[in-house]
KOLDO-970509 format. One record per residue (C-alpha): z, x, y negated; residue in three letters. Coordinates in pm, 1 decimal. Each point is the difference from the previous one (the first is absolute). Layout:
! KOLDO-970509
         pz         px         py   residu
          Z          X          Y      ALA
...
***
This chain:
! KOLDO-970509
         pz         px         py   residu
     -350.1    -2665.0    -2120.7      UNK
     -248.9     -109.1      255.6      UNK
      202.1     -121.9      331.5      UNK
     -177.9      123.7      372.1      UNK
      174.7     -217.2      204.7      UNK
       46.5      101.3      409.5      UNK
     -251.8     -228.7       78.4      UNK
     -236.7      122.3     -224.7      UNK
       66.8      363.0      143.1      UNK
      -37.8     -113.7      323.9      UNK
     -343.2     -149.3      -94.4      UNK
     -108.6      317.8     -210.1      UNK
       94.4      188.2      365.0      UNK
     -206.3     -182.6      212.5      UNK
     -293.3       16.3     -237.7      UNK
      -34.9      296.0     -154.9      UNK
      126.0      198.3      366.3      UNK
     -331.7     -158.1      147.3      UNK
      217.8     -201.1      236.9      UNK
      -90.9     -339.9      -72.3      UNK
     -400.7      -86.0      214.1      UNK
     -120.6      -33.8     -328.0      UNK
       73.1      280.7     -133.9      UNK
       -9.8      268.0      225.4      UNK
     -244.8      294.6      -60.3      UNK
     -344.7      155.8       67.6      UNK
       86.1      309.8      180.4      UNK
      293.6      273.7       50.2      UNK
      -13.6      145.9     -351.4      UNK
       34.9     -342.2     -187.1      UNK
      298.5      -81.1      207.7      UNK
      146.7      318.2      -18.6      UNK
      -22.5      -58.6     -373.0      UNK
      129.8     -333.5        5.1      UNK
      365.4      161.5      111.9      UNK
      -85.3      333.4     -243.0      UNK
       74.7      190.7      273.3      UNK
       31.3      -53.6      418.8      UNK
      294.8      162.0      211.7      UNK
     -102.5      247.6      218.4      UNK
      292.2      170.7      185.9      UNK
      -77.7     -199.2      346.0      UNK
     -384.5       29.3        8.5      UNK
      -43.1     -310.1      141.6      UNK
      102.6     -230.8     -346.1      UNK
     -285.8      109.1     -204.7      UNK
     -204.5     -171.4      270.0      UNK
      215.0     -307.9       20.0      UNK
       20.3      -11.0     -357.0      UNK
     -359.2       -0.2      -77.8      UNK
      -63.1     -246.9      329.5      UNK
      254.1     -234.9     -191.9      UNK
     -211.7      -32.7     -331.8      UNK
     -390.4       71.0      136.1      UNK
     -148.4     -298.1      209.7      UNK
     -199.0      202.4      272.6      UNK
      116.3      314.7      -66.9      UNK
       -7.0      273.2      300.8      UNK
      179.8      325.6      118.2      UNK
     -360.3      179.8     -119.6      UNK
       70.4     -141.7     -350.4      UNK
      268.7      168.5      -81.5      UNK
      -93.8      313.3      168.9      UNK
     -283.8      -22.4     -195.2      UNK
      165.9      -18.5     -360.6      UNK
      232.5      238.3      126.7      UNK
     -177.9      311.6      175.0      UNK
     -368.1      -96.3     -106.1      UNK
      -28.8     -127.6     -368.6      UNK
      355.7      163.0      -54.6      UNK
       47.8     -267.7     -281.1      UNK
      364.6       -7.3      150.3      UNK
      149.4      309.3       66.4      UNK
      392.6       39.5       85.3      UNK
      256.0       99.8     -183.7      UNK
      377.3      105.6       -2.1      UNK
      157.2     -201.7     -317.7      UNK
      256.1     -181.2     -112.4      UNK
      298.5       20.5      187.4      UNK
      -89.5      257.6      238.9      UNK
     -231.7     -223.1      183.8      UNK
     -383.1       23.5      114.0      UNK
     -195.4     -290.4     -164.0      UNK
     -408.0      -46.5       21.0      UNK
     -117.0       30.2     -378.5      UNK
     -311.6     -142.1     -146.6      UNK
     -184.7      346.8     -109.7      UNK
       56.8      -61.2     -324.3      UNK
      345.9      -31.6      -69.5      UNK
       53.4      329.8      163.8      UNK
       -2.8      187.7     -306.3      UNK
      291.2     -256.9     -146.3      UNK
      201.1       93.1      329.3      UNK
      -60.7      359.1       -9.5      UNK
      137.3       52.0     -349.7      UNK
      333.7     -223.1       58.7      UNK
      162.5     -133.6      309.9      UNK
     -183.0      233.7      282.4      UNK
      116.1      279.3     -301.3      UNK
      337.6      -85.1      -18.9      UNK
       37.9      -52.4      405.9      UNK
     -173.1      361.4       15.4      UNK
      246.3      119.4     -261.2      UNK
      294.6      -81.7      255.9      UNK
     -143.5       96.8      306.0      UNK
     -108.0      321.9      -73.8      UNK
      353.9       84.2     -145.5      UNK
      117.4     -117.9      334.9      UNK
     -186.0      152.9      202.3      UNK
       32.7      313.9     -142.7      UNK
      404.8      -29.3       54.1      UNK
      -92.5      -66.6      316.2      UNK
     -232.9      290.0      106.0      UNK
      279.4      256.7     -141.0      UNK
      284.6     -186.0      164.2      UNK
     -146.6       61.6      355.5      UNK
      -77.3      329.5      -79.3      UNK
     -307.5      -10.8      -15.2      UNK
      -64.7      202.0     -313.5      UNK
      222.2       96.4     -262.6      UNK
     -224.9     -103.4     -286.5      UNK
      -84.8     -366.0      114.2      UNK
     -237.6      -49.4     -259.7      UNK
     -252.7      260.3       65.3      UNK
       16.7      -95.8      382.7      UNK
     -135.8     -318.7     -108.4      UNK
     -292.4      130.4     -252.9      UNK
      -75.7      253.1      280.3      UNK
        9.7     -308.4      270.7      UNK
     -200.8     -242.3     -194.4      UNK
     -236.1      338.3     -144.2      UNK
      -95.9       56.9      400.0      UNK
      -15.0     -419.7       58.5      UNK
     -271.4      -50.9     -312.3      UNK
     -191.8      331.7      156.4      UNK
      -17.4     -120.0      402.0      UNK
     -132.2     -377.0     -124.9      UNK
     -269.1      182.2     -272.5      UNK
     -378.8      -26.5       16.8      UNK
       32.6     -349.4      114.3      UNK
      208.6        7.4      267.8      UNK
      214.0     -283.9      162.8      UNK
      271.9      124.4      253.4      UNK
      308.3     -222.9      155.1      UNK
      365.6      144.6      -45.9      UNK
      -17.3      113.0      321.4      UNK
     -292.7      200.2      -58.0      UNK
      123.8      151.5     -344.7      UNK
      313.0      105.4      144.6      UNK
     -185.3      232.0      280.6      UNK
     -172.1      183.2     -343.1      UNK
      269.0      -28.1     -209.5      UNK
      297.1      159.3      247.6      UNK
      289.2      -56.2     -281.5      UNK
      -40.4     -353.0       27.6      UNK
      149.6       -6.9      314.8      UNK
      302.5      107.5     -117.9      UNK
      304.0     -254.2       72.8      UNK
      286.5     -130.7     -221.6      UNK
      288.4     -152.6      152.5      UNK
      103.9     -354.3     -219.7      UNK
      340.0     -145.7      -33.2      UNK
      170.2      264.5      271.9      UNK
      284.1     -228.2      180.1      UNK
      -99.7     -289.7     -129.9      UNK
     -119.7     -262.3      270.0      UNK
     -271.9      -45.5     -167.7      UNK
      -63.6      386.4      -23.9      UNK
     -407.6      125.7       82.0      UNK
     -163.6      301.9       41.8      UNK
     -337.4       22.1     -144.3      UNK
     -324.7      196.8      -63.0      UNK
      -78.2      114.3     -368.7      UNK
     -370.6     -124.6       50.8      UNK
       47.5     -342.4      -87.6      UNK
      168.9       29.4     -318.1      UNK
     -227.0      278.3     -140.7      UNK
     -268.1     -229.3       50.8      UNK
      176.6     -302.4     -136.3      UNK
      102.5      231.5     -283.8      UNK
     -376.4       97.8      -35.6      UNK
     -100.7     -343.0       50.1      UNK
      233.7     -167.7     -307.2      UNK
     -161.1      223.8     -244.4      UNK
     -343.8      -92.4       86.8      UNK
      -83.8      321.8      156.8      UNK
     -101.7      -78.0      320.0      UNK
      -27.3     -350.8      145.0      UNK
       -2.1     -195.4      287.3      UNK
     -291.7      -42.9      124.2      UNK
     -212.4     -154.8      343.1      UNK
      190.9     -133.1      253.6      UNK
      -11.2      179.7      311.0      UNK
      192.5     -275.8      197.6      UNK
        7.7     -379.3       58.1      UNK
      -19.3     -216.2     -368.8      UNK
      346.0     -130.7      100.1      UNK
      151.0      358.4       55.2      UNK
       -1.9      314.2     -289.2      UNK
     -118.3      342.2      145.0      UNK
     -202.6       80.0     -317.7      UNK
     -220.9      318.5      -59.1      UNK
       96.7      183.4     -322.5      UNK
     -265.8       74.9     -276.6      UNK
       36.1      176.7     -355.3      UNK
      -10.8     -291.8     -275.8      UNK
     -328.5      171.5     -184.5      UNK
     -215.5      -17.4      362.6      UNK
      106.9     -367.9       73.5      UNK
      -36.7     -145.2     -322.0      UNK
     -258.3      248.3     -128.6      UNK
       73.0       -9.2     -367.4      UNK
      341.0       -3.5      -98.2      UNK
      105.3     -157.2     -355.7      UNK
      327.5      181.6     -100.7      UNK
      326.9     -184.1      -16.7      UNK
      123.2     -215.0     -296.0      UNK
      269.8       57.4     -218.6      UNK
      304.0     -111.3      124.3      UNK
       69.5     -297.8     -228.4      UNK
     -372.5     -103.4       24.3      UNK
        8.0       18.0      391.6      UNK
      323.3     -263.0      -51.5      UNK
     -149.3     -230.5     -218.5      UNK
     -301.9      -32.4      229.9      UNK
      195.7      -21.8      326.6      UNK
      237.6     -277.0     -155.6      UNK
     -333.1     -172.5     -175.5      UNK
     -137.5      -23.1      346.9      UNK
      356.3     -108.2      155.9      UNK
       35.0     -273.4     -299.0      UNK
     -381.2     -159.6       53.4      UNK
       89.8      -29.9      405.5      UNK
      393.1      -43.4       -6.4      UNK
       63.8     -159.5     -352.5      UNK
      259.8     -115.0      -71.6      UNK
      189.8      281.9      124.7      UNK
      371.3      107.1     -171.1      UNK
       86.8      329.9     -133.2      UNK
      168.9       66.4      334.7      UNK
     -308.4      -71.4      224.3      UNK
     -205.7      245.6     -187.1      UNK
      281.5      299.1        9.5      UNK
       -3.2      -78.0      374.9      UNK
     -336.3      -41.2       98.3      UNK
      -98.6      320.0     -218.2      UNK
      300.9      159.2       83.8      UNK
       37.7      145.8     -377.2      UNK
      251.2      -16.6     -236.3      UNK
      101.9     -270.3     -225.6      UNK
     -175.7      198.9     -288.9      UNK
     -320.6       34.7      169.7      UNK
      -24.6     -333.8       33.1      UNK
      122.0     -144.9     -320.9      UNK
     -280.4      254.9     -177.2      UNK
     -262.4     -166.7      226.0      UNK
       94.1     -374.6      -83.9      UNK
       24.3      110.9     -367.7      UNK
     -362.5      230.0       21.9      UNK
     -161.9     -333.2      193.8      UNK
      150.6     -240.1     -298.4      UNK
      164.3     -217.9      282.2      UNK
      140.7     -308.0      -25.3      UNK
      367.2     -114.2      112.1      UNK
        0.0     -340.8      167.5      UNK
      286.2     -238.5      126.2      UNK
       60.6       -0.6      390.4      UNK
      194.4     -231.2      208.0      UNK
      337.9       82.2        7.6      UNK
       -0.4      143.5     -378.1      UNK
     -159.5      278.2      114.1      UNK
     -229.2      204.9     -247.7      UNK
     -368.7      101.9       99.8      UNK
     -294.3      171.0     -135.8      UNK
     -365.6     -110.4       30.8      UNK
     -323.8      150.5     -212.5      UNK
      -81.0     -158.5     -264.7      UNK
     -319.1     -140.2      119.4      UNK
      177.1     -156.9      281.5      UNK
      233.3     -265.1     -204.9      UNK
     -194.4     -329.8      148.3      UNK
      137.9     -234.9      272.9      UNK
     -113.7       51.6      329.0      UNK
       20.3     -285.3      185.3      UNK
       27.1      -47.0      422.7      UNK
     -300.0      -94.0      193.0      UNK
      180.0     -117.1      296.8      UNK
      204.7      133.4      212.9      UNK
     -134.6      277.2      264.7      UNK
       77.0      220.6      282.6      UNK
      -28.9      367.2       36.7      UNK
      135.3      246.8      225.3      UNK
       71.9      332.1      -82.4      UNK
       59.0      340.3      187.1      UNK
      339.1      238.6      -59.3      UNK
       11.1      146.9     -342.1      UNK
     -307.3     -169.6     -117.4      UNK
       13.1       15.4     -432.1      UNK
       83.9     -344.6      -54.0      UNK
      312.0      -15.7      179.3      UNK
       73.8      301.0      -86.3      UNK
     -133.9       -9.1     -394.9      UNK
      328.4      -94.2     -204.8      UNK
      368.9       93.7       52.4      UNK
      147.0     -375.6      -57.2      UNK
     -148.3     -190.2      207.8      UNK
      197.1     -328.5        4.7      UNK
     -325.2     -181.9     -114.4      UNK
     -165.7       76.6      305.8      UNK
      234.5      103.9      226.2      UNK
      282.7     -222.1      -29.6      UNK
      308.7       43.9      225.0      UNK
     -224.6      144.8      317.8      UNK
        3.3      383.3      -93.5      UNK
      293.8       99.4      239.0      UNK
     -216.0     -133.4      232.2      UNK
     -346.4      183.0      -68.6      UNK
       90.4      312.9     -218.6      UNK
      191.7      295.0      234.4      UNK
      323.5      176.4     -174.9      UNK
     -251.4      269.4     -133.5      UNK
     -176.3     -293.4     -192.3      UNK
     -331.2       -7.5      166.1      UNK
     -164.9     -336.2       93.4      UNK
     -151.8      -73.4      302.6      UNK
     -240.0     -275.9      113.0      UNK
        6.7     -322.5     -281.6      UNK
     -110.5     -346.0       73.1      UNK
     -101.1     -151.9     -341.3      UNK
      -24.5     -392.8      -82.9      UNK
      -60.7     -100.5     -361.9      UNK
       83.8      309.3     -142.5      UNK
      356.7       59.4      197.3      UNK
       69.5      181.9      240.7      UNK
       65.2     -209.3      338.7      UNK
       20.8      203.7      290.0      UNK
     -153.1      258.9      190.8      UNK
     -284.1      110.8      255.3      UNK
       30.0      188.9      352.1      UNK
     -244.1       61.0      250.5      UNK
       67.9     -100.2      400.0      UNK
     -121.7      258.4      275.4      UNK
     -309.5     -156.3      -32.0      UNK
      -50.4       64.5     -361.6      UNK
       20.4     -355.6     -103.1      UNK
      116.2      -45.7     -338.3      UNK
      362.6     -221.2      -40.5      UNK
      133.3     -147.4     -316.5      UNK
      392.3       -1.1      -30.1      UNK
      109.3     -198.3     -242.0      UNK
      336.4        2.1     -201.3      UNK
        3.2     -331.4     -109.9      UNK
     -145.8     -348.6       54.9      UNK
     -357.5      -42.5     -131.3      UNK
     -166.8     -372.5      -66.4      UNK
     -277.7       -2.4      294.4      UNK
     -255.5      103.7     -207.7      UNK
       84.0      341.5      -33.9      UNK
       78.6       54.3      344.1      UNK
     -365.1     -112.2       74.1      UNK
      -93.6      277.1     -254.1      UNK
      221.1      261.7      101.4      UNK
     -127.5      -27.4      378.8      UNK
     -345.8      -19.3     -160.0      UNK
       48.9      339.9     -157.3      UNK
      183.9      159.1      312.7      UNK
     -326.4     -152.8      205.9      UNK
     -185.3      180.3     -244.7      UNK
      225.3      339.7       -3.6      UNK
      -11.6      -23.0      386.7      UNK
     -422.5       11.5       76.2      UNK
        2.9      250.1     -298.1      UNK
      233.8      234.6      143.7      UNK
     -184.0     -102.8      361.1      UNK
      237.3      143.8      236.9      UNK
      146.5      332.6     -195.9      UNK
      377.4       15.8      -52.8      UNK
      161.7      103.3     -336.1      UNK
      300.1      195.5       49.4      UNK
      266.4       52.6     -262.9      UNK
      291.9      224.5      -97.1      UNK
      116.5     -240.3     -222.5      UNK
       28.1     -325.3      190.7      UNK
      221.0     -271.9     -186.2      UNK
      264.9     -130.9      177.5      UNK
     -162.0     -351.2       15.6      UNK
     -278.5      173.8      231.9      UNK
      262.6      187.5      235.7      UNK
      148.0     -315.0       55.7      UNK
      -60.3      -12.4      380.7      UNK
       13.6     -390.0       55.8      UNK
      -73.0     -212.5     -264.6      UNK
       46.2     -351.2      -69.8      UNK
     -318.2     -149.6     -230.9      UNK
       69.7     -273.4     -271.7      UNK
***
């Protein structure tokens, strides 16, 4: 069995993410491609994601391949979560992981609508609500929620979540129509009406953005191509990383591996992992590199053991809920973090002591982060505790 040692993973990582100088891409699609697939819930990652693997890249860009070409288009997938697709794995999505995740929403929602007595049959409130949505945005129209509510009056409807509960909230129905809408590719989200850094999208039907709209794969075919993707970018990956990151079942996965004739390899640790079976030669390192990365960007968040990369810091950079915030990469680990001052100057915290090379690189990339960004402040809502960390004392 062909061994992929951590260092070898770490090398593959750094590569074949576009992190390394050498290797990073031509433009937004290629390095959205490069991860399979970017994280989109904070708006502001898919253009610190792309900035981190295109040399010159601007804000116009990726507003470009998003809202122009519409060669990426955004998607709710696996695990709940909006992600920027390349155009052409939307069909794979459709048919699988944005199916299943549409699946359990709609059965929730329609508990939901019935338990605040809102209609007794929750399931035609919804075909009626999403019936009216698909009308108001027809003929090419692109609205915000705002504006869809005001022709849509049962959207404004409220449901009250966790009653007692501390972390209890009372919300408006809009949202998750449109989210339900949104995971089955009915409508998407489309121009930003707001700053790149903030989301306040305008809502189109899926056939007017995209024009023509190829139907959905088969389930098991829209698996196989999301985890053929996931392999070429994240191999080796275990069993366990893939039923995360999809956030399928064992069985789902298991049929892709088999459907994509992958091959188990040896990890670190006696660990088993699975790679295509094209993808069975060494990769060696180039040198070690520096990279920093914004919250949730793929990479950190790509596998679910993530010892190789990770090592003992992810108390430190993960939050309880498991979502990463700013990473500070050195040779293919994961050494610290990035804040910004008041000023907007970018600051490297590191976790552990670097030789003095890569703290010449790291401060090269946060010079480089910092005229980029020229003056605008990203905000979170899922700051690491490394970057609350009020005073902090550099290595």
């Amino acid at each position: 069995m062909r061994h992929i040692s951590d260092a070898e993973r770490r090398a593959r990582l750094m590569q074949r993410h576009a992190l390394s100088p050498g290797h990073r891409t031509a433009d937004p699609e290629a390095a959205t491609r490069a991860v399979t697939v970017l994280h989109s819930t904070e708006p502001a990652t898919v253009y610190l994601s792309v900035w981190a693997r295109v040399d010159a890249v601007t804000v116009a860009d990726v507003d470009r391949a998003l809202y122009v070409e519409r060669s990426l288009v955004k998607q709710l997938a696996m695990r709940r979560t909006l992600f920027v697709f390349p155009r052409d794995l939307l069909p794979a999505a459709w048919g699988s992981a944005s199916a299943r995740v549409a699946e359990q929403l709609e059965a929730r929602l329609v508990k939901e609508v019935e338990a605040a007595g809102h209609a007794t049959d929750g399931a035609a409130w919804l075909d009626e609500a999403r019936t009216r949505v698909v009308e108001v945005l027809s003929g090419g129209r692109a609205l915000t929620a705002q504006e869809i509510r005001k022709e849509v009056p049962a959207l404004e409807a409220r449901l009250d979540l966790s009653p007692g509960k501390k972390y209890a909230a009372n919300v408006s129905m809009g949202p998750r129509v449109l989210t339900q809408l949104a995971v089955e590719g009915t409508v998407v989200r489309g121009e930003n009406a707001g700053h790149w850094r903030l989301s306040k999208p305008r809502w189109a039907l899926m056939s007017d953005w995209l024009g023509e709209v190829p139907p959905p794969a088969k389930a098991d075919e829209g698996y196989a191509e999301l985890v053929g993707r996931w392999l070429r970018a994240f191999g080796p990956g275990t069993e366990a990383d893939l039923v995360w990151w999809l956030g399928a079942t064992k069985g789902a996965v298991r049929a892709a591996l088999s459907a994509l004739e992958a091959v188990e390899v040896s990890l670190d640790g006696g660990g088993t992992g699975w790679v295509l079976p094209e993808d069975l030669d060494e990769v060696a390192s180039e040198g070690p590199s520096a990279a920093l990365l914004p919250v949730l960007d793929p990479t950190v968040m790509g596998w679910k053991e993530r010892g190789f990369y990770l090592g003992g810091h992810g108390p430190q950079l993960f939050d309880r809920n498991g979502n990463a915030g700013t990473t500070a990469w050195w040779d293919g680990r994961v050494v610290g973090c990035w804040v910004q001052d008041d000023h907007g100057v970018v600051e490297v915290r590191l976790l552990e002591r670097l030789p003095a090379a890569a703290t010449r690189a790291l401060a090269v990339e946060a010079e480089r982060l910092t005229g980029w960004l020229d003056g605008v402040r990203i905000g979170t809502v899922y700051p690491s505790t490394a970057m609350k960390v009020v005073e902090w004392v550099h290595i």
